[in-house]
N, C-alpha and C positions, 0 to 999 in steps of 0.2 A: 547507206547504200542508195544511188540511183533509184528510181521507182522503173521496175521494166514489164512493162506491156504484155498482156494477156494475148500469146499469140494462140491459144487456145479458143480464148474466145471467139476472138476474131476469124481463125479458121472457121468458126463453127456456124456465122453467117456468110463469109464469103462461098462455102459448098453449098448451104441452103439456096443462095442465088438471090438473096438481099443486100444489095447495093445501100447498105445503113453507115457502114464506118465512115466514109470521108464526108457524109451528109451529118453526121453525129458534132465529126471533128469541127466541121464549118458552123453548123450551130452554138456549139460550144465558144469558139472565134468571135464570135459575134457577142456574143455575153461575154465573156470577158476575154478582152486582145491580147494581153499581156501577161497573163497566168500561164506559169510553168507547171502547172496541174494540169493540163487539158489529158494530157495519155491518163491520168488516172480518173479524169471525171468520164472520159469515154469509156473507161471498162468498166465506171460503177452504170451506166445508163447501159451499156450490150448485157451487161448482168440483169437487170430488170428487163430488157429486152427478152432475154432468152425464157428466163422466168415466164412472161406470156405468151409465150411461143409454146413453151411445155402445158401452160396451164394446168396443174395438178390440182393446186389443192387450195380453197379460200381462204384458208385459216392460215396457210404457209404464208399467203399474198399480205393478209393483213398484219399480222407479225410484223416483216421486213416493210412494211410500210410503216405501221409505229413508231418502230426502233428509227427510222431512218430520221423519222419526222424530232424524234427524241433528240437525237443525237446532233440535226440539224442545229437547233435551238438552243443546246447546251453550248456547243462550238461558241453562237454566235452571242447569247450572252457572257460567256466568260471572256472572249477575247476584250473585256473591257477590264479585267483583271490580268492580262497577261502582262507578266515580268515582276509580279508581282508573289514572292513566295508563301507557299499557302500549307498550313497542318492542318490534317487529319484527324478528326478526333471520334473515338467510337466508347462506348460505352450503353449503361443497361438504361433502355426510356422510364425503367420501373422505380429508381435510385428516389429516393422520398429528398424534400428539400433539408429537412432537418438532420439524414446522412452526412458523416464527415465526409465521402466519397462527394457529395454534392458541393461541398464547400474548396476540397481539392480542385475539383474540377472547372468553379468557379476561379479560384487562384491561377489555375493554368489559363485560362482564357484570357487574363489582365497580363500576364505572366507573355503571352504567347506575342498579345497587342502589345507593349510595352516595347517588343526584341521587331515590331513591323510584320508581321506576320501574322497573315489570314488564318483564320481558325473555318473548317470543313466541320460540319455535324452532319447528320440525318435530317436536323431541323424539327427535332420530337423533343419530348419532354426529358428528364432526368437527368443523366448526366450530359447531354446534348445541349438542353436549355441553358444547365449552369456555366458549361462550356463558352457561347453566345452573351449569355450575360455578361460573363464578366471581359470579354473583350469588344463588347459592343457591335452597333450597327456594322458602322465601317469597318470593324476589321471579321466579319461573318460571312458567308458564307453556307447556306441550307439546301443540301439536298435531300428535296421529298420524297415520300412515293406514299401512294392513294392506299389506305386498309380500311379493314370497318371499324377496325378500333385501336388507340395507342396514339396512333402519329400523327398525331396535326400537329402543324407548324408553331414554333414556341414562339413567342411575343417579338423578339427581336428582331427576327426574319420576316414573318410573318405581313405580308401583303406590300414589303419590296422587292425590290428590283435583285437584293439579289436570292431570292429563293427560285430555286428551278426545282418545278414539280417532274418528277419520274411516274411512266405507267409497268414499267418492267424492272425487276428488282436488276440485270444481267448489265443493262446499260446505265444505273444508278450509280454502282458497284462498280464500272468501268472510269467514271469518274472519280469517285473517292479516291483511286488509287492513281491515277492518269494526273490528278491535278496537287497527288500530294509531296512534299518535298521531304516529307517527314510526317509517323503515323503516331499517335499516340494512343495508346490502349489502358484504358480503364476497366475495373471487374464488369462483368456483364452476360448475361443469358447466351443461346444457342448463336443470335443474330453475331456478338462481340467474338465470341470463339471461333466461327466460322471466316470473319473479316479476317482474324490474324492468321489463322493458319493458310488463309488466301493467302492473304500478304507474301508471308513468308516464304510461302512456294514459290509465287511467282519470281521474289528475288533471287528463291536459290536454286532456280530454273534459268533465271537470266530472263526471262518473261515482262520483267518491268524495273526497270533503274533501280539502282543501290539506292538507296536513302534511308536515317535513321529507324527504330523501327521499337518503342520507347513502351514498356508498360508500368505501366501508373498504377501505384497501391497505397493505402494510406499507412501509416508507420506502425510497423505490427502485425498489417495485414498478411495474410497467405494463399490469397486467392493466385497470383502470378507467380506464385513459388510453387505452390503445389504442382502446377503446371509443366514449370522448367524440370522438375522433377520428373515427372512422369515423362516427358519426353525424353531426359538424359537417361533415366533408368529403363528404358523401354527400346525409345527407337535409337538414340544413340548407343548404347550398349550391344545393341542385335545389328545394330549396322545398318539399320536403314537409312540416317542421315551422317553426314562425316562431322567429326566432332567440333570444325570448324564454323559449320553451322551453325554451332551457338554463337558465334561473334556477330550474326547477324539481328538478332536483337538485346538488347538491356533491360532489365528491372532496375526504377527510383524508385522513392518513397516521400520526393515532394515537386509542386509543382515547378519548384525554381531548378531541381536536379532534371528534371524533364526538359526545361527550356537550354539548360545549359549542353547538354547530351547534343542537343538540335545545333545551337548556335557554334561548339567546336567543330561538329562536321563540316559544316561550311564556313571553315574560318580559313583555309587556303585551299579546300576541292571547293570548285565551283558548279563544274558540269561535266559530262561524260559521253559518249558517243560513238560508234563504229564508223570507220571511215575506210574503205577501201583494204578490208579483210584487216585491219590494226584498229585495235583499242584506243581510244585519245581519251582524256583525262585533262579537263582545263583547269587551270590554278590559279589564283590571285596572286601568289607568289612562286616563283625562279627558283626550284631547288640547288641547294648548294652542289659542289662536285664532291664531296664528301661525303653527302648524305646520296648520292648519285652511285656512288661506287660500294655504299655499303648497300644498295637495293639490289644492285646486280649480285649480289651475294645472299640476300635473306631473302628474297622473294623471285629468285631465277623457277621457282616451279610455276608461275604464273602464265609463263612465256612457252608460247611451244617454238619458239626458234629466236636465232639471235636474242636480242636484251632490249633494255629502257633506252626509248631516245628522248631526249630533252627539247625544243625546238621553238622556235615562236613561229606567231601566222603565218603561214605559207600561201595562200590564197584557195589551198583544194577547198575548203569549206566554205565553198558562193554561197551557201544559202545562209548562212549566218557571220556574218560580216559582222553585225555588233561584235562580236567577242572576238574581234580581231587583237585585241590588246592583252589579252590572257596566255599565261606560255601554258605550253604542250606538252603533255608526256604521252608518250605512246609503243606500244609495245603489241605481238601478237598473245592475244590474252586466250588463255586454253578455254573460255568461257563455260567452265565446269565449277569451277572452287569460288563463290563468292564469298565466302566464309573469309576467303585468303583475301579477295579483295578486299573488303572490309580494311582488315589487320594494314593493307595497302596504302588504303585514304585515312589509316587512324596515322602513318607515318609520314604521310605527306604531311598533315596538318601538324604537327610537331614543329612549332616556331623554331628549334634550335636546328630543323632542314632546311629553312631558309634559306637564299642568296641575298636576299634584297626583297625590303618592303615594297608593295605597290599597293595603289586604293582598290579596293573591294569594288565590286562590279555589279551592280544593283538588278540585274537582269540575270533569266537564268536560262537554261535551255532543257527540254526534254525530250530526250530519246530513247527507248526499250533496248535496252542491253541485252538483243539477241543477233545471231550470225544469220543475215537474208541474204 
């Protein structure tokens, strides 16, 4: 959706009788001519504006200065990884090397680099290190955050370019998740348990893009079973989440079953994004009319009106012109059941839905799957 203008804000200096916005605008013009962000850099600056105008509180000031400063820096270091698809990986910093868990987790990182894909840790020791390890420099990935003890950065990461230190667990955490295309979850303490059930809200909130969502045990293990358990027998049973829910994450038991979980999702969804109140859905491949006509039939709950359109570029999407070459599906998506969506992109990616092959599209996009 368009970015629209904070006429709140705005109100809120033009009555005080500070003549700042169109001095704001033109400053902004001036740094950069040709950015179609200017309305959003002006309301993140009237926002710090008003901020001083209130002056409450120091503690509040320096907070939003932090973060800001955090978040600057992350931005601009990762845009040297952008297009490039990146897994998530969490588990316990405590996992000893001689753990099977550490030798998995090792195997998924080679496992991870091998399929091109960046492996995400904490950048800590245990299952993060082996993580790193085994997919190396290039294809790593480390983000920090400062304690008095645990987490210094594992060898691999460690005093490059791409380790990005975090001072706030809120905006660390906003990355993990913001840059992953797919999460992989290994056994692990309060920190590991806390990550997934993030995770997972967030997707089945629509909070943050569909993407796999993989937990790793080693063969015989019960730590992610116990779990699945306690959640079907507890919250799904009492109805607190819809039984669909569970399609939104899997349990393997190696690290090649993890990689592959990852590699079928994106074998014909690409990317996803709201566009003028409809669901879009990009693919590598052209579903058949067959496989078209049996979706308006198994999946018509998705839709709150009309059905699936099928489509190529149409130009509405100027801000991403790369993936002009990718067809379209779109539809108005009730943005409630992602669980359904899930079961959605496990049938798109079903090669016998096919129209026609086309090459895979090596860039991706990322949009939050919420209604603005």
């Amino acid at each position: 959706m368009p970015y629209q203008p904070n006429d709140l804000l705005s109100r809120h200096f033009e009555e005080s009788g500070h003549d700042l916005i169109s001095k704001v605008e033109d400053q902004l013009k001036l740094v950069s001519p040709n950015s179609q962000n200017i309305p959003i850099y002006r309301d993140m600056i009237l926002t710090v504006l008003r901020m001083a105008q209130e002056d409450h509180n120091r503690w509040n000031a320096k907070i939003t200065l932090q973060a800001l400063r955090e978040l600057e820096q992350a931005f601009r270091v990762l845009e040297k990884f952008r297009g490039r698809r990146k897994v998530t990986v969490f588990g316990s910093a405590r996992t000893p090397i001689e753990h099977p868990l550490y030798a998995m987790a090792r195997e998924l990182g080679a496992a991870l680099a091998r399929s091109d894909l960046m492996v995400i840790t904490g950048a800590g020791g245990g299952i993060m290190a082996a993580a790193h390890e085994g997919a190396g420099r290039e294809h790593s990935l480390g983000f920090n955050i400062t304690l008095p003890f645990e987490q210094h950065a594992n060898p691999t990461v460690n005093g490059t370019s791409n380790l990005l230190p975090f001072h706030f667990f809120f905006t660390r955490k906003l990355f993990f998740v913001k840059e992953a295309d797919a999460l992989v979850l290994c056994p692990g303490g309060f920190g590991t348990l806390d990550e997934a059930l993030e995770v997972l809200t967030l997707i089945q909130t629509g909070k943050s893009p569909l993407v796999p969502v993989v937990l790793l045990d080693t063969p015989g293990g019960n730590f992610w079973q116990s779990a699945l358990d306690f959640i079907r027998n507890q919250l799904e049973e009492n109805r607190y989440i819809l039984p669909t829910d569970m399609k939104l994450v899997s349990l393997v038991y190696s690290a090649e079953e993890a990689v592959e979980q990852i590699n079928q999702f994106y074998s014909n969804f690409h990317s996803s994004r709201w566009l003028k109140h409809q669901f879009v859905i990009r693919m590598n491949h052209k579903l058949s009319g067959d496989a078209l006509e049996q979706m308006q039939a198994s999946f018509a709950d998705l839709c709150l009106s009309d059905h699936f359109h099928q489509h190529a570029y149409d130009g509405e999407e100027h801000d991403e012109q790369r993936f002009s070459h990718l067809a379209r599906l779109a539809f108005t998506f009730n943005a409630r059941n992602h669980g359904r969506l899930r079961e959605l992109v496990d049938f798109i990616n079903l090669p016998e839905n096919w129209a026609t092959a086309q090459p895979s599209a090596q860039q991706h996009s990322r949009e939050p799957i919420h209604v603005s």
